[in-house]
C-alpha positions as CSV (number, residue, x, y, z in Angstrom):
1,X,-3.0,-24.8,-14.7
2,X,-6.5,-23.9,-15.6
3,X,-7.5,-20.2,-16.0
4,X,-9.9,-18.6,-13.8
5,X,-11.6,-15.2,-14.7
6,X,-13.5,-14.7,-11.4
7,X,-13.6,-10.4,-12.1
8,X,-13.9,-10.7,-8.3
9,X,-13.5,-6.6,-8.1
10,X,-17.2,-6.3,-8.4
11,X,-17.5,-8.7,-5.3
12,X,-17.4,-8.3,-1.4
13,X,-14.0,-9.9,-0.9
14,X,-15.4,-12.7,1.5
15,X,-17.9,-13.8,-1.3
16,X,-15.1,-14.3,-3.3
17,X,-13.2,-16.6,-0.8
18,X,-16.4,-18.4,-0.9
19,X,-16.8,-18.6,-4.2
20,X,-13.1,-19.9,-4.6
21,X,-14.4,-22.7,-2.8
22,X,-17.1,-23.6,-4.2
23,X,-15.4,-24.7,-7.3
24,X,-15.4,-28.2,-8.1
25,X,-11.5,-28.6,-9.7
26,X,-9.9,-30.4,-6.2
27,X,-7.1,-28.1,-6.8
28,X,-6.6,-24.8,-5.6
29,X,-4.2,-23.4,-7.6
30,X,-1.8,-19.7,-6.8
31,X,-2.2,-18.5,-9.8
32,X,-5.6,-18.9,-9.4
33,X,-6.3,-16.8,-6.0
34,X,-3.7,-14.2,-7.8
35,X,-6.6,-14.3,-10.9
36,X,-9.5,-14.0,-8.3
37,X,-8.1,-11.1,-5.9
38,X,-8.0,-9.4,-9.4
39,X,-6.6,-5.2,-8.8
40,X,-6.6,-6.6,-4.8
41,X,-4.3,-9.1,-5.5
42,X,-1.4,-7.0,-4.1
43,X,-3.8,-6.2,-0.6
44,X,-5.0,-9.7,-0.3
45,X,-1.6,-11.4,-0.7
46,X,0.4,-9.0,1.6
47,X,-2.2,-9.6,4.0
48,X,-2.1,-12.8,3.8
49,X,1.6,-13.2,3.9
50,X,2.2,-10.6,6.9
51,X,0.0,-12.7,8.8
52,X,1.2,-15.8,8.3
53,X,4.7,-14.5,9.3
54,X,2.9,-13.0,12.8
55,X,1.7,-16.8,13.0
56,X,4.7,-18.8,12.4
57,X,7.6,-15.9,12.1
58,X,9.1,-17.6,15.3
59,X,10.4,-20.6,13.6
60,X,13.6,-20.2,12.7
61,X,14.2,-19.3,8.7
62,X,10.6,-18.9,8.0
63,X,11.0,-15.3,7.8
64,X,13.1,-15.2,4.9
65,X,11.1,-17.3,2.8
66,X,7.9,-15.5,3.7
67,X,9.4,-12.5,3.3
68,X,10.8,-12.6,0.0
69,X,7.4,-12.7,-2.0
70,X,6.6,-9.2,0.2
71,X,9.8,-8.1,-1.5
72,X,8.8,-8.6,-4.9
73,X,5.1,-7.0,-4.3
74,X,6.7,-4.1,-3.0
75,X,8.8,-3.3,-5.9
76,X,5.8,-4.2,-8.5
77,X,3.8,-1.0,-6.1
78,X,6.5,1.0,-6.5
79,X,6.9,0.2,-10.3
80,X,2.8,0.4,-10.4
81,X,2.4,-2.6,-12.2
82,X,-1.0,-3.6,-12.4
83,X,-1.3,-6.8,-11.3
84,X,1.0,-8.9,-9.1
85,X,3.3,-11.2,-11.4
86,X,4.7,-14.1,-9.9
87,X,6.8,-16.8,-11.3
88,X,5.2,-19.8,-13.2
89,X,6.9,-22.3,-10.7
90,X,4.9,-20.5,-8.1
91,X,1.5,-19.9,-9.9
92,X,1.8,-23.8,-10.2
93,X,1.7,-24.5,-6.3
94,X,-1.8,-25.8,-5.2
95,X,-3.7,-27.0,-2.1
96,X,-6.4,-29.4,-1.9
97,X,-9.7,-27.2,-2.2
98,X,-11.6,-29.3,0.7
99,X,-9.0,-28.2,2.9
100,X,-9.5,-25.1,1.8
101,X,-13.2,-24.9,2.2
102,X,-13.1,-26.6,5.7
103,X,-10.5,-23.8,6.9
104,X,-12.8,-20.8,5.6
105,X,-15.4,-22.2,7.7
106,X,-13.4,-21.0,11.1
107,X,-12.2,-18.2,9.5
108,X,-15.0,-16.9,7.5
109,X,-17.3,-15.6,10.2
110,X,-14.8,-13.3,11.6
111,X,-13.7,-12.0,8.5
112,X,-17.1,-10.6,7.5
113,X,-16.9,-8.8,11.2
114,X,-13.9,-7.2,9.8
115,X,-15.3,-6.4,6.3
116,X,-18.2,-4.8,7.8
117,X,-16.4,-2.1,10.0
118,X,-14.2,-1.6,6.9
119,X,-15.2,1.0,3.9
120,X,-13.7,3.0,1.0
121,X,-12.5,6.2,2.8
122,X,-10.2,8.2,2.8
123,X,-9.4,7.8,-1.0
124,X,-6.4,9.8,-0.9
125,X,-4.5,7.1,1.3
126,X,-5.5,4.9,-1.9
127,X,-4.5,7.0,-4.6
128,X,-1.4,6.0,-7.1
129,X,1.2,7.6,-5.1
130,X,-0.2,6.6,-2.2
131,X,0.3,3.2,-3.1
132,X,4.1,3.8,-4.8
133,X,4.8,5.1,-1.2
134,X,3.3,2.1,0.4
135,X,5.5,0.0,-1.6
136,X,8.7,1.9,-0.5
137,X,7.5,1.2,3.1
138,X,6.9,-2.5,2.1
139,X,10.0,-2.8,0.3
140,X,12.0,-1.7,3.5
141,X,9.4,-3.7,5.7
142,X,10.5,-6.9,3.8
143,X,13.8,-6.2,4.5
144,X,13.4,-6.4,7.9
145,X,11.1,-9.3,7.9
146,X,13.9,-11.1,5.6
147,X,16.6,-10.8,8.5
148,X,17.8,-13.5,11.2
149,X,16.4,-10.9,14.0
150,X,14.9,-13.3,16.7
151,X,10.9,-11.6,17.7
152,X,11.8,-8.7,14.6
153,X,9.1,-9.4,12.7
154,X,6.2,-8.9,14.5
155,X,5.7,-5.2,14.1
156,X,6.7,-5.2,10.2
157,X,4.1,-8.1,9.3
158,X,1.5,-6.4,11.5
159,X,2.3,-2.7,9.2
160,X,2.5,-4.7,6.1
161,X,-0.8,-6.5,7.1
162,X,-2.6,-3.2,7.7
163,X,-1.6,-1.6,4.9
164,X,-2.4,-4.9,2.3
165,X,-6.2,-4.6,4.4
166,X,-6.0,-1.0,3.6
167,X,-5.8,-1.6,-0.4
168,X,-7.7,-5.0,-0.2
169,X,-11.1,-3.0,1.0
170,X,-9.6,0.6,-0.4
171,X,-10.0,1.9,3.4
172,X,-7.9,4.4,4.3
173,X,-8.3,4.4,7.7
174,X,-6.5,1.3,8.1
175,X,-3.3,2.7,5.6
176,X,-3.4,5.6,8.1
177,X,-2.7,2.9,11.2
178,X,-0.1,1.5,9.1
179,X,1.6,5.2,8.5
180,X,0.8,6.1,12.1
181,X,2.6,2.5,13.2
182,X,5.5,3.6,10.8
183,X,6.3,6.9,12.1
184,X,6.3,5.8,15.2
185,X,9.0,3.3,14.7
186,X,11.0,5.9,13.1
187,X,10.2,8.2,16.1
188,X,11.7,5.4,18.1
189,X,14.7,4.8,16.2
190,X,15.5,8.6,16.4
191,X,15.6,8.9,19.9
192,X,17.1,6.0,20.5
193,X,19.9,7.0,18.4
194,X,20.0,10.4,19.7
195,X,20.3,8.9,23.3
196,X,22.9,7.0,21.8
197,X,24.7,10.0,20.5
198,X,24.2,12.0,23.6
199,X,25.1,9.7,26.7
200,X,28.0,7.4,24.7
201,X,30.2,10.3,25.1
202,X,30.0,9.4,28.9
203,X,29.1,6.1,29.1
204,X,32.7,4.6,26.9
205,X,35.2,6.1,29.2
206,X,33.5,4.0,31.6
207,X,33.5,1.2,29.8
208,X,37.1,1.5,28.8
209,X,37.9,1.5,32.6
210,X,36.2,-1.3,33.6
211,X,37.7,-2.9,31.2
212,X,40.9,-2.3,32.6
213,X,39.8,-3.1,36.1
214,X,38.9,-6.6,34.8
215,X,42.5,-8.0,34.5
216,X,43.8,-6.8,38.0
217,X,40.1,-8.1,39.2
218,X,41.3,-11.6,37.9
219,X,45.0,-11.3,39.1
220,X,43.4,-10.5,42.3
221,X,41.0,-13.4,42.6
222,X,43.5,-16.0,41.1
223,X,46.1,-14.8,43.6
224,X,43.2,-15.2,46.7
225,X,42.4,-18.7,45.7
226,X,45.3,-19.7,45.0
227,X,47.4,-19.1,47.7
């Protein structure tokens, strides 16, 4: 696999899509982009990886596989390794480049929209335990994602998205979203389960005597229609 020093952390991160593609090697290598996103290489990938799951999460399975590398990012944020380390199976994977320039054609344009309302701010949602804490929540995210839950990964690969935008541009507006989105989901969770805890007391005596209702309901109907 060749080695590629792009120091792309110097760069708006659409000019170094660009210059990905303007390469002339006709493979586009993983390890690679991982060399190019340089320090953003955690951002860029879990952005790129909680979008695809949005995109294609439905299929059945898909969730586990793409949400196993979000796993392993996770734990290198919360280890604060300095860049991402993937396997050398993986680093190996490639894509034909001319595919990969004619897709950043369609996608380019809008991404620029994007980088131009985003700016470093907020530093403190950046910071080193900023980002530990991020990969706790991306960790947990992961989990989630990784699970057979039919339509359960939409709101975790739209956090973990936000929050790998968030690092990729150092804007902490967008981390703050992510948090926002975060607590709220724990907000939910709590009074759900508080509901839970509150009107089960009530609602399973109910339930017990329906229950029993259900085999005299049968006797009864059996006995109708049949005689």
């Amino acid at each position: 696999m060749p080695d590629y020093d792009y120091q792309s952390d110097t760069r708006p991160f659409s000019q170094v899509l660009e210059d990905i593609g303007a390469k002339d090697d006709p493979k586009l290598y993983l390890g690679e982009l991982v060399n190019a996103f340089g320090e953003r290489g955690f951002g860029a990938l879990m952005l790129f990886f909680g979008l695809m799951n949005i995109a294609i999460g439905i299929i059945p399975g898909t969730t586990t596989i793409l949400g196993a590398p979000l796993l392993l990012m996770g734990l290198q944020l919360m280890t604060r390794q300095d860049q991402l380390w993937l396997p050398k199976w993986a680093l190996r994977r490639w894509i034909d480049r001319e595919a990969y320039r004619n897709g950043l054609e369609t996608v380019l344009p809008r991404f620029r929209k994007m980088e131009r309302l985003s700016k470093p701010r907020l530093s403190v949602m950046t910071s080193p335990v900023s980002e530990v804490l991020i990969g706790v929540a991306t960790f947990l995210l992961a989990c989630i994602l990784v699970l057979p839950i039919w339509g359960g990964n939409l709101i975790p690969a739209l956090i973990i998205s936000a929050f790998g935008f968030g690092l990729m541009q150092r804007d902490g507006l967008a981390i703050v979203i992510a948090w926002g989105a975060v607590a709220l989901i724990c907000l939910a969770g709590l009074v759900i389960w508080l509901a839970w805890t509150w009107v089960s007391p009530y609602l399973l005596p109910v339930w017990a005597w329906l229950n029993g209702l259900l085999p005299q309901a049968w006797a009864w109907l059996s006995g109708f229609f049949g005689g």
